[in-house]
N, C-alpha and C positions, 0 to 999 in steps of 0.2 A: 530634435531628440528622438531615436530610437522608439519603439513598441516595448521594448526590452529595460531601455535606462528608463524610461517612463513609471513602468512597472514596477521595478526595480526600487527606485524613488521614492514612489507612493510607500511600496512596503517598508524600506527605511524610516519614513517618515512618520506613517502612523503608530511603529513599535518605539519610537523616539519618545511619542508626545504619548504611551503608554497603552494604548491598543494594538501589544504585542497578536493576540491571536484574529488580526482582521486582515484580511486580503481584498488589496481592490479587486480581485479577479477571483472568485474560489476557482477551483480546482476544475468542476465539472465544466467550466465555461472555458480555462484555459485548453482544455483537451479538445472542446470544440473549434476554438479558432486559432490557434498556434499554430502555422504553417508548420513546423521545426517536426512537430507530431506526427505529421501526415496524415490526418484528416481531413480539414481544410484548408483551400489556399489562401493566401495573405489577403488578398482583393475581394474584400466584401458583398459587393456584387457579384460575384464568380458563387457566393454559399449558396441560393437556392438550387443552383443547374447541379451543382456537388452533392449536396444531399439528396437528390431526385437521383443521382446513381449511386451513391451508395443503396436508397433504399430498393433499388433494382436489383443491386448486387446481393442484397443482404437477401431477397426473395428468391433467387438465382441458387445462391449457395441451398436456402432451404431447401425447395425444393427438390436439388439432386439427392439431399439426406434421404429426402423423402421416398425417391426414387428406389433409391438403395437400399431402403429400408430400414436406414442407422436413428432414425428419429418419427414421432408419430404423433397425432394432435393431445397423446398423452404426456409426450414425454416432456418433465419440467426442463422450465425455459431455459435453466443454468447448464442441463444438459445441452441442451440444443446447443447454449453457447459455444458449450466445449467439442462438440461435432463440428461447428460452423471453423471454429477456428481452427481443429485439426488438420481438417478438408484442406483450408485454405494455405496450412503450412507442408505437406505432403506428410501428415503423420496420422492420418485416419487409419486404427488398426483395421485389420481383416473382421472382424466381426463384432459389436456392439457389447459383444459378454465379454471381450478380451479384459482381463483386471487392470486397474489404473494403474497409470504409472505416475510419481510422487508428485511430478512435475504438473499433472490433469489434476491430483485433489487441490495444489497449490491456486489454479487459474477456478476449479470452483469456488475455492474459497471468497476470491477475489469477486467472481462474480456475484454471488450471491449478496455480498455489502453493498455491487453497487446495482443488484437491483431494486435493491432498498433504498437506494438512491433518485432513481432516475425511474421516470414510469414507462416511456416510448421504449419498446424491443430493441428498433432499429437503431435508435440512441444510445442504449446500454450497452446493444453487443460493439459498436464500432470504439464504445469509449472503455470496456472490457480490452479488448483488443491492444488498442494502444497502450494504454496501462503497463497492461502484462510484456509488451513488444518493449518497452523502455524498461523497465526490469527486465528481461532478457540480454538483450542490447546496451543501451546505457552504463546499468547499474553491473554487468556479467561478472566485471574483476571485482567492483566496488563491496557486491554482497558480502560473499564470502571472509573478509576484511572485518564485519563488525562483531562478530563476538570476540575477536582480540581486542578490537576499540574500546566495546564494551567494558572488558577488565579492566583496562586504561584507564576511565572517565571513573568506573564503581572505586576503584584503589584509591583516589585524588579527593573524591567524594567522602568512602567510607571505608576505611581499610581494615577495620574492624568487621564487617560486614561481607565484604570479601573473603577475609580469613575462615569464618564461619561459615561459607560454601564450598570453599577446598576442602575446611575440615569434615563436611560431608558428602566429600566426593559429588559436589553438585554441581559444581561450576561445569562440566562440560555435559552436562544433561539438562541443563535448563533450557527451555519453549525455545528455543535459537530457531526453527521455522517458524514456527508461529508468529514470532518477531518481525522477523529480519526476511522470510522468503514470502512469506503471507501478509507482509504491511501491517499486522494487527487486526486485520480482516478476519471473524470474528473471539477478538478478545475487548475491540475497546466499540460504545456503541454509536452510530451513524455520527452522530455530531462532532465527537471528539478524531472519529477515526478520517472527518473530513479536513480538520484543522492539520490533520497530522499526513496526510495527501496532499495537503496542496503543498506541504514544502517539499516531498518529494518530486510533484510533479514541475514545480519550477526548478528544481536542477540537485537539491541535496539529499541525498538517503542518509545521511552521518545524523537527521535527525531524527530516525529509528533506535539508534545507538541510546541517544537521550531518553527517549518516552521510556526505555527497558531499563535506565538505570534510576531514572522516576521513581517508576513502579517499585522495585526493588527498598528505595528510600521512603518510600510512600509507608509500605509495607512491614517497614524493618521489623518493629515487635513483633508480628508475628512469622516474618521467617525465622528469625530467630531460635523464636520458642521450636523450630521445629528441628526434628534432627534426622533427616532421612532426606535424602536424593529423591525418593519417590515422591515422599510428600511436600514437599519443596515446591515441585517440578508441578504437583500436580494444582498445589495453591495458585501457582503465578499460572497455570494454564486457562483457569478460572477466578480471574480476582474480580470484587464486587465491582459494578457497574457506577454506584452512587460516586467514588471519586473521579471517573476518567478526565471528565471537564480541566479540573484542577491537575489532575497527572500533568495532562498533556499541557498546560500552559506554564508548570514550571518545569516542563522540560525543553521549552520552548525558553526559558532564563538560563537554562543550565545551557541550552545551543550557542546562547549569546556570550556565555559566559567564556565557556572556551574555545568556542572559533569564531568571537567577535559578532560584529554582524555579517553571517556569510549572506551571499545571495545565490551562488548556484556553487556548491562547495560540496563535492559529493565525500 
């Protein structure tokens, strides 16, 4: 059996017997040793000599920032990330004041949850990296795709509810980045937002779809009561922190509900 059926298996198996939100593997571990990632390679013995160049590489890249003068021992780390990776994809602008482009606050965002995550630099920026590289790649047609899904699963859900967004012109102005291009990176807090990673990173984003129609349901009274695009848009940008546990695990029912048990079902 496979690395993959294995895995695969286990997580079947424990959402079976009712420990829907456990992974034998979270997320941060799989980014680590998934060949498929391009991190590191399959053959476990091969990890120390690989991580001994990445963290050459990752000091390599600093340094020219340094050089260049795009980075400095003040500038926070998240930054640096976002220099490190620009560098490395041939997108470092002409000068460090150049203003962001949507795509740079998206990969802060990103970074920033998982420095919260992860304490080693060298650890974060390559697991930054990849993340973002498979949402780029990966997921590129997939994204774009779920705020129509979104309406799909909300209508089946709650069509009453839906009605109530059209009627205020909200449905195409709700958090859809925040969501869907930013992972939830920061709207839901470290614990939840890693339950809700690890199914993207084992192969499905269509489980972003769910935590958004969650919330929405979680929610309902008080979107509801609300009658404005603005304040709608700005409630779900900011919902309280105390339910996300619970969001994300019955949207993790609602995943099973209507695409079965997937295992890599983007």
């Amino acid at each position: 059996m496979t690395e993959d059926s294995q895995r695969n298996f286990r997580s079947v198996y424990y959402e079976k017997v009712g420990f829907r939100g456990v992974e034998e593997k979270k997320s941060l571990e799989i980014l680590l040793k998934d060949d498929r990632l391009g991190i590191l390679p399959p053959h476990h013995e091969s990890h120390a000599q690989v991580m001994l160049w990445r963290k050459e590489q990752y000091g390599d890249i600093l340094h020219a920032l340094k050089v260049v003068r795009f980075v400095s021992e003040a500038t926070p780390l998240v930054e640096v990330y976002l220099r490190m990776y620009q560098l490395e994809c041939g997108k470092l602008p002409r000068s460090p004041s150049f203003p962001l482009e949507p795509e740079d606050e998206v990969f802060l965002a990103i970074a920033k949850a998982v420095e919260e995550m992860v304490e080693d630099s060298v650890d974060c920026y390559w697991i930054i990296r990849c993340f973002v590289n498979q949402l780029n790649n990966k997921y590129r047609e997939s994204l774009p795709q779920l705020p129509k899904a979104f309406e799909q699963y909300l209508n089946l859900e709650d069509s009453r509810l839906l009605s109530h967004l059209k009627t205020c012109s909200a449905l195409c102005k709700l958090p859809y980045d925040l969501w869907f291009k930013r992972c939830f990176a920061g709207c839901l807090p470290e614990s939840s937002l890693q339950r809700v990673w690890d199914k993207v990173i084992s192969g499905s984003c269509k489980i972003l779809v769910f935590v958004a129609v969650e919330i929405l349901l979680t929610f309902k009274i008080k979107v509801m009561a609300l009658n404005s695009a603005e304040k709608i848009t700005k409630f779900l940008e900011n919902i309280p922190q105390d339910s996300s546990d619970a969001i994300v695990s019955k949207a993790i029912d609602l995943w099973h509900k209507h695409c079965g048990t997937p295992v890599h079902s983007a």
